[in-house]
C-alpha atoms as one frame of an Amber mdcrd trajectory, in Angstrom:
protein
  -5.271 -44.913 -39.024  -1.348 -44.707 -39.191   0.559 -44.841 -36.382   1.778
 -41.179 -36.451  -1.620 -40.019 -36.480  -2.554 -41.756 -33.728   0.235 -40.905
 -31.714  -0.001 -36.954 -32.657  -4.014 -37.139 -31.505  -2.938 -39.013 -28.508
  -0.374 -36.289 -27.352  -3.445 -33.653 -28.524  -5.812 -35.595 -26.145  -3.215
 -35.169 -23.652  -2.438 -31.990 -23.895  -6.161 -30.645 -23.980  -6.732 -32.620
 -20.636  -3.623 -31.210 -18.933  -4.509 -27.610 -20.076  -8.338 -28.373 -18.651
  -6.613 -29.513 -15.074  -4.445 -26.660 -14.967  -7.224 -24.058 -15.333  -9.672
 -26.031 -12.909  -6.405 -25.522 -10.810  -5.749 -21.953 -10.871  -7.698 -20.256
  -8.946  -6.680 -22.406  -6.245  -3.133 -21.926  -6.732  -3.686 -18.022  -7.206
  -5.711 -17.977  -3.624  -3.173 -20.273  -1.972  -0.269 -17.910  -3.409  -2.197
 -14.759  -2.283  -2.754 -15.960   1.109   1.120 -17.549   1.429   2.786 -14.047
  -0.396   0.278 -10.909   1.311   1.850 -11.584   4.658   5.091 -11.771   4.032
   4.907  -8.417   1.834   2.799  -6.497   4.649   3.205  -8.334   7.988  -0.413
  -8.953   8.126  -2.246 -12.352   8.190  -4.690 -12.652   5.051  -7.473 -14.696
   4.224  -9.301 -15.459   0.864 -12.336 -18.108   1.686 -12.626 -18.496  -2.847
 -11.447 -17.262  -5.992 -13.533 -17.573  -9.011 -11.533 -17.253 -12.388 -12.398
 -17.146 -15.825  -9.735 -16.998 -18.412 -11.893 -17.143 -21.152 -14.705 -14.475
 -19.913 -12.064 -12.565 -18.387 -13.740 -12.798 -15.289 -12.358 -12.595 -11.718
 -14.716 -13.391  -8.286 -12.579 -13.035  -4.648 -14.812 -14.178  -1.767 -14.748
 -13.311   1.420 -11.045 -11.503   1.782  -9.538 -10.802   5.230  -6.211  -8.538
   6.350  -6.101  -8.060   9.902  -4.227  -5.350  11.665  -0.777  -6.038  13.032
  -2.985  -7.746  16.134  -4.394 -10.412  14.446  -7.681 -10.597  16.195  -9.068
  -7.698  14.235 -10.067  -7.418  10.917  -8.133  -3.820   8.791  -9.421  -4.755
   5.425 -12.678  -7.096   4.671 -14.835  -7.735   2.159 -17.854 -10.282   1.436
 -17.432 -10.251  -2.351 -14.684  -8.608  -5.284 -16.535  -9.365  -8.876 -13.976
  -8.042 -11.709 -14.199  -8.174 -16.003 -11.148  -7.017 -17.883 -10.514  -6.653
 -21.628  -8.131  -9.333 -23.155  -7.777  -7.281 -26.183  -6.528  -4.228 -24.627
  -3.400  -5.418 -23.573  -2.459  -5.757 -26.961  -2.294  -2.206 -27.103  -0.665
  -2.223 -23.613  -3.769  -0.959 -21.887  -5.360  -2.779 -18.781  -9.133  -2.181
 -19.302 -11.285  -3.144 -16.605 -14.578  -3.137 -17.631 -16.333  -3.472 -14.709
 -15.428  -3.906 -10.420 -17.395  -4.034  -7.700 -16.819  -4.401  -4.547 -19.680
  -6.087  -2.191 -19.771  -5.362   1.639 -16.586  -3.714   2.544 -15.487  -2.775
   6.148 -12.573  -0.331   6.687 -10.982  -0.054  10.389  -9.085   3.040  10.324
  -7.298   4.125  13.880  -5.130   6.581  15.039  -2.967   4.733  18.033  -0.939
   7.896  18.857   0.320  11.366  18.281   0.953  11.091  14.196   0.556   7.183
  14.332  -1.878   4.736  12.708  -3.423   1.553  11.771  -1.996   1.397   8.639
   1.309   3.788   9.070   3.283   0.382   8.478   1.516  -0.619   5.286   2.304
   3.392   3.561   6.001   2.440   4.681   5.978  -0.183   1.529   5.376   2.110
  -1.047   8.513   2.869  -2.914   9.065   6.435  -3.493   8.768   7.689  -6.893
  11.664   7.820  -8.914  12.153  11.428 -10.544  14.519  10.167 -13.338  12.277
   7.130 -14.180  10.260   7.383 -17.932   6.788   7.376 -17.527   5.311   4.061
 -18.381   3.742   3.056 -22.093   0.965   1.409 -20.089  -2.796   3.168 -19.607
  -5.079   1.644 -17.106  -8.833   2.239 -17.459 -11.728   1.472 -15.438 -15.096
   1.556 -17.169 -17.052   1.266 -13.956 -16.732   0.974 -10.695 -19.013  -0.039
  -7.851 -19.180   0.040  -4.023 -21.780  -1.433  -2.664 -22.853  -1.520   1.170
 -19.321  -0.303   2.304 -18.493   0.504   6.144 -15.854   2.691   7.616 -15.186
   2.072  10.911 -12.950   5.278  12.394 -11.201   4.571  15.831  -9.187   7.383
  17.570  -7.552   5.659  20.743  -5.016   8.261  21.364  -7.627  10.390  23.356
  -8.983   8.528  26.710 -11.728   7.352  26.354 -11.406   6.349  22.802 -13.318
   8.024  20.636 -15.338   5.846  17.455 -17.004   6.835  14.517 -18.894   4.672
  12.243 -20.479   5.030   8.187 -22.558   2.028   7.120 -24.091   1.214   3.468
 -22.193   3.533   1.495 -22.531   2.925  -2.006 -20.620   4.620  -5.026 -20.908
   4.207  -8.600 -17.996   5.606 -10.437 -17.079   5.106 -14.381 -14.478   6.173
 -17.085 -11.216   6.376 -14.708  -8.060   6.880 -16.735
């Protein structure tokens, strides 16, 4: 074998094993950038216990996902499992098709904490307004299906003495073709 050959299958060899690293890699570096970037955007400490990612399936897993309210010692926002497919091929046609997303064992702690205040009053307060002027955007988003399964909402009013709460347990929707 000539030496240019051998050197151009040695950089391939390489290459292949540094592309294989980086995607054993990336859902760790996603889940540590999630959990570094969500509370500096909201304010709120986040956890993510594992992220399953498949480039290749287009396949997405989140375990175990955690925002607390602005006193860390509860829980807002929590979930046991996130399981999402999307369509590579789609965005070629600047479409985000999610084929399917369910969401496993959510819990929802909504609260009103005074007269026009609550829980998540802060977290509205980052959405941009829309811009009137702005062109509306080439992209479509579509989501075949979508499932809850075994969701909670936990409703808290603690502007009234004693506080008053409310709970739902093992809601489950099934929703499909949102465009």
């Amino acid at each position: 074998m000539s030496r240019r050959r051998t050197i151009g299958l040695a950089i391939a060899v390489v290459l292949l094993v540094a592309g294989g690293a980086f995607l054993w890699a990336l859902p760790e570096l996603i889940r540590r950038q999630a959990v570094t970037q969500i509370p500096k955007i909201t304010g709120r400490a986040a956890s993510i216990g594992e992220i399953g990612l498949n480039v290749f399936t287009g396949r997405l897993v989140v375990k175990t996902f955690r925002l607390a309210e602005r006193d860390t010692q509860k829980a807002y926002v929590e979930f046991e499992r996130l399981e999402a497919r999307w369509s590579w091929p789609s965005l070629l046609a600047a479409h985000i098709r999610l084929k399917d997303v369910t969401l496993v064992s959510p819990t929802v702690q909504l609260a009103r904490t005074g007269s026009g205040e609550f829980n998540f009053s802060d977290l509205l307060g980052l959405i941009p307004p829309a811009d009137p002027k702005a062109k509306p955007s080439r992209w479509k988003f579509t989501m075949e299906r979508l499932g809850l399964v075994l969701g909670s909402i936990v409703i808290r009013d603690e502007a009234v003495s004693p506080p008053a709460p409310w709970r739902s347990q093992g809601l489950t929707i099934k929703a499909g073709d949102l465009t």
